[in-house]
Structure formats: structure tokens, C-alpha cells
C-alpha positions as CSV (number, residue, x, y, z in Angstrom):
1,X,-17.9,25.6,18.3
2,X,-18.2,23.8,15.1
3,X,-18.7,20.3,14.5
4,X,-17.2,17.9,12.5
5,X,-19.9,15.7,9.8
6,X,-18.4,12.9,12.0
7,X,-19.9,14.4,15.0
8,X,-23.0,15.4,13.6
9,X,-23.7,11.8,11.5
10,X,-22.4,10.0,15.3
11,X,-25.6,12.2,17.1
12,X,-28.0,11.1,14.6
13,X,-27.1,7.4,14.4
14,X,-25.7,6.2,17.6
15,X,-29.3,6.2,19.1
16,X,-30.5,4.0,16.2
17,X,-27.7,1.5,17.0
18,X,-28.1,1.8,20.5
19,X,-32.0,0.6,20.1
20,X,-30.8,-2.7,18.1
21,X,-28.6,-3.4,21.4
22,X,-25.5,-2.4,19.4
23,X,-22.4,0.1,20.0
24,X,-21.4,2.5,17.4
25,X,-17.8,1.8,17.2
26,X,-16.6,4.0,14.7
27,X,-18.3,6.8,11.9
28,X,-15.4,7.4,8.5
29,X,-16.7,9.3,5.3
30,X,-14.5,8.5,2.5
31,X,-14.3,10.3,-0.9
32,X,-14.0,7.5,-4.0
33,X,-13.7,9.5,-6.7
34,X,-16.9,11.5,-7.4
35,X,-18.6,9.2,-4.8
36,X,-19.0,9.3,-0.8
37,X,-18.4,6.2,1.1
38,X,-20.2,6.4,4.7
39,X,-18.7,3.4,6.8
40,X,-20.5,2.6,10.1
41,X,-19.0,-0.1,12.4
42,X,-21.0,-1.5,15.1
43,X,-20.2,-4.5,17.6
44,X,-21.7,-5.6,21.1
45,X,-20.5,-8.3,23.5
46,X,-22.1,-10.5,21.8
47,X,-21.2,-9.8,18.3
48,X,-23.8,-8.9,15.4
49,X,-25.3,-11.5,12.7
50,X,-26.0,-10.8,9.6
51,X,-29.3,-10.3,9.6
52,X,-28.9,-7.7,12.7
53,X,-26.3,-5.5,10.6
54,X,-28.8,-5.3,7.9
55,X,-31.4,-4.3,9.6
56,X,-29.3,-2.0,11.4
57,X,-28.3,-0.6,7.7
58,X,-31.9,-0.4,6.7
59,X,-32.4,1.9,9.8
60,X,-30.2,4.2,9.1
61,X,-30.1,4.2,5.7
62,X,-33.8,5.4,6.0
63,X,-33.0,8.3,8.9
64,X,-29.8,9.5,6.5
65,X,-32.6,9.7,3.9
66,X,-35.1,11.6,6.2
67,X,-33.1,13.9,7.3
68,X,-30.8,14.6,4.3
69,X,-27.4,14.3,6.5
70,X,-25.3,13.7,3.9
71,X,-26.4,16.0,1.4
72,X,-27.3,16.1,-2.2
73,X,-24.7,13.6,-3.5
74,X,-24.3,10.2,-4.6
75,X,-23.1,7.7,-1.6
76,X,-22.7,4.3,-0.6
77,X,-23.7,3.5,2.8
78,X,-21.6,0.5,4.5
79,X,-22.5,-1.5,7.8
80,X,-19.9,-3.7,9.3
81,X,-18.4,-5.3,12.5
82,X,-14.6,-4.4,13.4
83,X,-11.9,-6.7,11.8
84,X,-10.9,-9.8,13.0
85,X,-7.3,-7.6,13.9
86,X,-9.0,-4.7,15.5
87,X,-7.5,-2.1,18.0
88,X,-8.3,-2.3,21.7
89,X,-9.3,1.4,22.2
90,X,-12.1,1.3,24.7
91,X,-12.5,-0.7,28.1
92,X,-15.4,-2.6,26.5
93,X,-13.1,-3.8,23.5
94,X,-10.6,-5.7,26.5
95,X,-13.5,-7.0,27.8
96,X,-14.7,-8.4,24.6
97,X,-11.3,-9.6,23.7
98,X,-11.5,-11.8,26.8
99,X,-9.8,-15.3,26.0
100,X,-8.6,-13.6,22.8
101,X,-4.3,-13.3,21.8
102,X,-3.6,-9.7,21.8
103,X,0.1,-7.9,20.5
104,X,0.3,-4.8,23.4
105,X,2.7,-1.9,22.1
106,X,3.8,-0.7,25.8
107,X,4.3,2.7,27.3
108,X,7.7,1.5,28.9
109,X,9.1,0.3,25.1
110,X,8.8,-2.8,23.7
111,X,6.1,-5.2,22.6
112,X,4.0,-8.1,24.1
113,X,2.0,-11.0,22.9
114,X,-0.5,-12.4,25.6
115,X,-3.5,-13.8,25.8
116,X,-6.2,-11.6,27.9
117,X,-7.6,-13.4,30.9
118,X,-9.2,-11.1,32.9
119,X,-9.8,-6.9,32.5
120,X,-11.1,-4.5,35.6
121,X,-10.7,-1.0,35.6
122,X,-7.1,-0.8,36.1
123,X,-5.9,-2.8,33.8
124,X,-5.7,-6.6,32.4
125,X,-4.5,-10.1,33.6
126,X,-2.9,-11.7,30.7
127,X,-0.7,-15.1,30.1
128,X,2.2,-14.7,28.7
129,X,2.7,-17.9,26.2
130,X,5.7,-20.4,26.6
131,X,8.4,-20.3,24.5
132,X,9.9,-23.9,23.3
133,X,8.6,-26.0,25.4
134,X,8.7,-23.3,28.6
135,X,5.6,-22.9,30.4
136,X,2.9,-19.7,30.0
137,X,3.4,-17.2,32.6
138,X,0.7,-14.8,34.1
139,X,1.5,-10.9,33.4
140,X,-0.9,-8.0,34.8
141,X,-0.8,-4.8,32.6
142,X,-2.3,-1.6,33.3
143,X,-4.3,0.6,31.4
144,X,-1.5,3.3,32.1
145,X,1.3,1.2,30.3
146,X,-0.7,0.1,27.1
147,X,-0.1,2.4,23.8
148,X,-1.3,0.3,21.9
149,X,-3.2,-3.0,21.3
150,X,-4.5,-5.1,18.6
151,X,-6.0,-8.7,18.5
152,X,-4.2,-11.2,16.6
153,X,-5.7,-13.8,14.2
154,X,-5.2,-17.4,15.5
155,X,-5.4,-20.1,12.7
156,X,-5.1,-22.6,15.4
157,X,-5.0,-22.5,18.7
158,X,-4.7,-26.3,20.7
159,X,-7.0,-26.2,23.8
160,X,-9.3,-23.9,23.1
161,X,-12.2,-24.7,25.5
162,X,-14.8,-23.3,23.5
163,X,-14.0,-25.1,20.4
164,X,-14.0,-28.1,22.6
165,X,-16.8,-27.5,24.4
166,X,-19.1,-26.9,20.4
């Protein structure tokens, strides 16, 4: 059974993460030119700060160091939080996208734009919003029907309890 250097760089780091209360979200090595790129993303419920990706970074740029994981040649080691726009791949990342605007590619054709309200195991509770003056309606979407789903950027939203609420 072989293993990918993806797999192998995901054994030796997730546990790191996982101490600074973090999920390891995604593992990519990149060739840029003569270079390696390394791209960790990490996230949690309640997001990560600055100061926690860096010392997440120093952490395992030190245990990539120690234990020589990605070999003799030059790379660049990057630490980061998904995009604003990231995929919904995982139950945890509906959770998180709670309250958040999210475009849903579904199984039976067609797209959706709701807002998530509420997620279980089965699927989400969304609302649906109003067109011209029409008002939002409630939609529940299962697991099962999603192919696809990605939050959307909001510029500005009117409403918005926790803006009104800071």
C-alpha cells in the first residue's frame, strides 16, 4: 500500500494542529519552478488569529525540520485559514457556515442560494431569500441532494444581528 506525501505530511502534522485546538483542513504541495510550496490550511469553529496561525507555522515548521519530511530541497512553508468563498465538504464546515449565504449545486440539477440556519446530521435548514419584494422562504436540504457548496462573500447584508449586536 503506498502512500501519497500528502498522506504521510497529513500523519505528521494533523497532531500538531490538533494540540493548538485547530482542524487540519487541507495539506497541497506545489512545484514553483525549482521551488516547493507546502500549503497548510487550518480552521476551527471559532476561527484562528493571527498570532495562533503563526505559532501554529512555527510548530510545524520546526517538526518538518526534525524530521526531514520534505526532503533535501528548497521550500516555502505556508499557513492559512480557508477563503472567504470556501467549499462546504465536511459536516463541521455547514456547521461553521451557520448564518452564512451559501450557493448549493444540487444532486436533482440546478442551483440554490440560501442562507444556512440550522445543520443536523441529515442535512440543513436553510432560507431561501425573497425576490423583489417577496418574502424569504424556509428550504430543508439533505446531505444526499448537495453536490456541491460554496459560501458566498456578502459586502452587505441589512439585519445582520451580529453586526448589530458589536
Amino acid at each position: 500500500m503506498s502512500t501519497t506525501q500528502s498522506e504521510r505530511l497529513r500523519e505528521l502534522l494533523e497532531p500538531l494542529v490538533t494540540t493548538q485546538g485547530l482542524d487540519l483542513e487541507e495539506i497541497e504541495v506545489d512545484s514553483v519552478g525549482r521551488k516547493r510550496v507546502l500549503r497548510v490550511v487550518v480552521d476551527s469553529d471559532t476561527g484562528a488569529d493571527l498570532d495562533l496561525i503563526a505559532d501554529v507555522s512555527r510548530a510545524l515548521s520546526a517538526k518538518l525540520d526534525e524530521t526531514n519530511a520534505m526532503g533535501e530541497g528548497e521550500y516555502t512553508l505556508e499557513v492559512g485559514t480557508p477563503g472567504a468563498e470556501r467549499p462546504l465538504t465536511e459536516h463541521r464546515h455547514y456547521v461553521r457556515a451557520t448564518d452564512r449565504l451559501v450557493k448549493f449545486q444540487l444532486s436533482e440539477g440546478g442551483e440554490l442560494v440560501a442562507r444556512i440556519l440550522k445543520v443536523d446530521d441529515e442535512g440543513v435548514d436553510t432560507e431561501v431569500p425573497g425576490v423583489k419584494g417577496r418574502k424569504a422562504t424556509a428550504r430543508r436540504i439533505a446531505f444526499d441532494d448537495i453536490v456541491r457548496a460554496r459560501v458566498q462573500v456578502e459586502f452587505s447584508r441589512k439585519g445582520n444581528k451580529k453586526e448589530e449586536e458589536a
